[in-house]
C-alpha positions in Angstrom: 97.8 101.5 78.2 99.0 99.6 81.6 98.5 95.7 81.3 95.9 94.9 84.3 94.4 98.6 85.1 92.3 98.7 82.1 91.0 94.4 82.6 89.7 95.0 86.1 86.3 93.1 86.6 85.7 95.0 89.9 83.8 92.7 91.6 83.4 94.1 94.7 81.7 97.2 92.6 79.3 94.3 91.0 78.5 93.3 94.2 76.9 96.5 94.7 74.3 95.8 92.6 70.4 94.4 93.6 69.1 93.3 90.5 70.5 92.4 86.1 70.8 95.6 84.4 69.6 95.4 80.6 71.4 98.0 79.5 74.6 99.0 80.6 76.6 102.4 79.7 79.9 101.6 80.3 81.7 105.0 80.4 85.7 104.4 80.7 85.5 101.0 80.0 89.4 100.2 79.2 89.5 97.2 77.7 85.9 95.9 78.8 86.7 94.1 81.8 83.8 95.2 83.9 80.9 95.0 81.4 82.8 91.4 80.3 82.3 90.3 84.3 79.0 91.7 84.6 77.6 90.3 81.4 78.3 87.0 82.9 75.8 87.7 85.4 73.5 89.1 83.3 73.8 87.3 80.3 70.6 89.1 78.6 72.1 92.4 79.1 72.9 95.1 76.0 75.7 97.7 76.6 77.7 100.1 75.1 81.6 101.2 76.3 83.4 104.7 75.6 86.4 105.3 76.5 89.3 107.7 75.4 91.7 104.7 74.7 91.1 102.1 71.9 93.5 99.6 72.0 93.5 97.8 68.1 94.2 94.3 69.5 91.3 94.3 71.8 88.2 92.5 70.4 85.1 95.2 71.5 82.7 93.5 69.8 83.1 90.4 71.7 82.1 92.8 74.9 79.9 95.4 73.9 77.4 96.0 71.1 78.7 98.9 70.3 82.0 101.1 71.2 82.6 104.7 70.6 86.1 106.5 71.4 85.4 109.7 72.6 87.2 112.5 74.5 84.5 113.1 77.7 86.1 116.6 77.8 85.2 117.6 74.5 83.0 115.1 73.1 79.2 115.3 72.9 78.3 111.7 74.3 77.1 109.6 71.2 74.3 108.0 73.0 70.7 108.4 74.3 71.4 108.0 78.4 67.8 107.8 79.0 67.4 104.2 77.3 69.6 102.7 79.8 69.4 101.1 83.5 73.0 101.2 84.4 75.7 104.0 83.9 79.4 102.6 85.4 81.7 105.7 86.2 84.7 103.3 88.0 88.0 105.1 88.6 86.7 108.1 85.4 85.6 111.0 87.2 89.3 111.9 88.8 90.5 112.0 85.3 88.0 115.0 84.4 89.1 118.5 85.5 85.1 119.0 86.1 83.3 115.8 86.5 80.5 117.7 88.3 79.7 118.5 84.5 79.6 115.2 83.2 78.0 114.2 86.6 75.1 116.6 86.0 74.1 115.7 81.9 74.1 111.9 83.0 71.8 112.6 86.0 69.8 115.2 83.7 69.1 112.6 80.7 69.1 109.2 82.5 65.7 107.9 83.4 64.0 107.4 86.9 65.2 104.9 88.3 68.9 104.3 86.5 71.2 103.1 88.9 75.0 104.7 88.5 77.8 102.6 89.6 80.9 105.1 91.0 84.2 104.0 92.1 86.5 106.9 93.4 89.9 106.7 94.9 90.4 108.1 98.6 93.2 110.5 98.7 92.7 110.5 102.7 93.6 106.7 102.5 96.3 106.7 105.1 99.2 105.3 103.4 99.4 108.0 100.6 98.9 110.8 103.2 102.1 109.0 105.1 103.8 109.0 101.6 103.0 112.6 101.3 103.7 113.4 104.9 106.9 111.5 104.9 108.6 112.3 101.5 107.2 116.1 101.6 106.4 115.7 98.1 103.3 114.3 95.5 105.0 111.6 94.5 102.8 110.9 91.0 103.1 107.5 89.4 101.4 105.2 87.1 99.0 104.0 89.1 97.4 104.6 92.4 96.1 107.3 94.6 98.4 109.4 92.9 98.2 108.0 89.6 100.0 110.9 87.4 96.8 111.1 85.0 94.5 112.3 88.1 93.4 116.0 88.0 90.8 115.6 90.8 91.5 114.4 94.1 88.4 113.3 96.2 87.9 112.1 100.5 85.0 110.4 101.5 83.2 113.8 102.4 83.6 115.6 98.9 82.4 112.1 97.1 79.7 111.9 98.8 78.8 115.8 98.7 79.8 115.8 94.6 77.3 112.7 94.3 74.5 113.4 96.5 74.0 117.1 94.5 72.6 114.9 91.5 71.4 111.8 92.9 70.6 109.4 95.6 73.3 107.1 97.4 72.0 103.7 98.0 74.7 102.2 99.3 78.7 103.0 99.8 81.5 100.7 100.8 84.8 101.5 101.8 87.3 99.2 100.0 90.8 97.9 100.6 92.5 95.4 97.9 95.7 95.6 100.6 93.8 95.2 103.8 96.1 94.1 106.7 96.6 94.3 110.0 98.0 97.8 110.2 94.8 99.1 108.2 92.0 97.4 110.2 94.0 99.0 113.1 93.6 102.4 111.0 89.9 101.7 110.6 89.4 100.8 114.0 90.8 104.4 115.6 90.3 106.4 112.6 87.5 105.1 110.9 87.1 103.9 107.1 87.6 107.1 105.6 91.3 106.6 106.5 91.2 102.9 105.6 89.5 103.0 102.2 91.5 103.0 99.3 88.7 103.2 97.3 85.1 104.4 97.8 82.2 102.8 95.8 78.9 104.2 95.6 75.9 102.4 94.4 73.5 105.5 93.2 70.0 106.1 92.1 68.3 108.5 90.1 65.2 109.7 91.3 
């Protein structure tokens, strides 16, 4: 696994959030970075991480109360969704080849209420379409935009439609970790969805 992409505490995801969750589902969890910030919060709070990836010098049971490595491709998930109040999804459902699946039997089991957390890169984020536009090419990597292990590709338009079919968006921001002046340029002519790098969605089940 890349050193720093799987420890990410997201904080500007966390922020998202109005109230302590007391259970969190932490689906894709790496190496339990989020949950680990957000438990810090919310000290009281239960969770439980999957993820495809188990890394054997990683100490899980300092993060979660209990871990499960599964494939969410072809794994039944080993958990009841409807006993928890949080569901994270940050930077998972480009890695599915049909997340609208797993979008759909989370939104189907969790309870009223249950807020999901949803980080998705922006493909129209305008540096990668000036990679693209300039090299001719997808040029994959190990991280990014065009992270090689990405078989779904999302703008701001398709998040929000893909999201909205299954529940309600409370709020969305449109985030930049490499904000300068050329993107707050970008954003001012073009708007955020060429700005974001990332779009986060606070959602809702109802």
């Amino acid at each position: 696994m890349q050193d720093g992409y799987y420890d990410h505490s997201r904080p500007e995801a966390l922020d998202l959030l109005p109230t302590c969750p007391s259970r969190i589902l932490d689906i894709g969890c790496g190496r339990g970075g989020v949950t680990r910030a957000l438990k810090v919060r919310c000290p009281q709070a239960r969770s439980v991480g999957l993820d495809l990836f188990l890394d054997p010098a990683n100490d899980y049971a300092a993060i979660f109360d209990d871990f499960a490595q599964i494939d969410l491709e072809r794994d039944a998930l080993p958990v009841d969704v409807s006993t928890f109040d949080l569901v994270l999804l940050l930077d998972v459902l480009e890695h599915l080849r049909d997340p609208e699946t797993l979008l759909t039997q989370l939104a189907d089991a969790a309870k009223e209420g249950c807020y999901f957390l949803v980080s998705l890169p922006n493909f129209h984020y305008y540096s990668n379409l000036l990679t693209i536009v300039r090299s001719g090419r997808f040029p994959y990597d190990d991280a990014g935009i065009l992270d090689r292990t990405h078989v779904r590709f999302f703008g701001l338009e398709d998040a929000k439609e893909m999201l909205s079919k299954r529940l309600q968006i409370v709020r969305m921001i449109a985030f930049n970790p490499f904000e300068n002046l050329k993107s707050r340029i970008i954003g001012k002519i073009l708007g955020d969805r060429y700005r974001a790098y990332q779009n986060i969605f606070l959602c809702r089940k109802i």
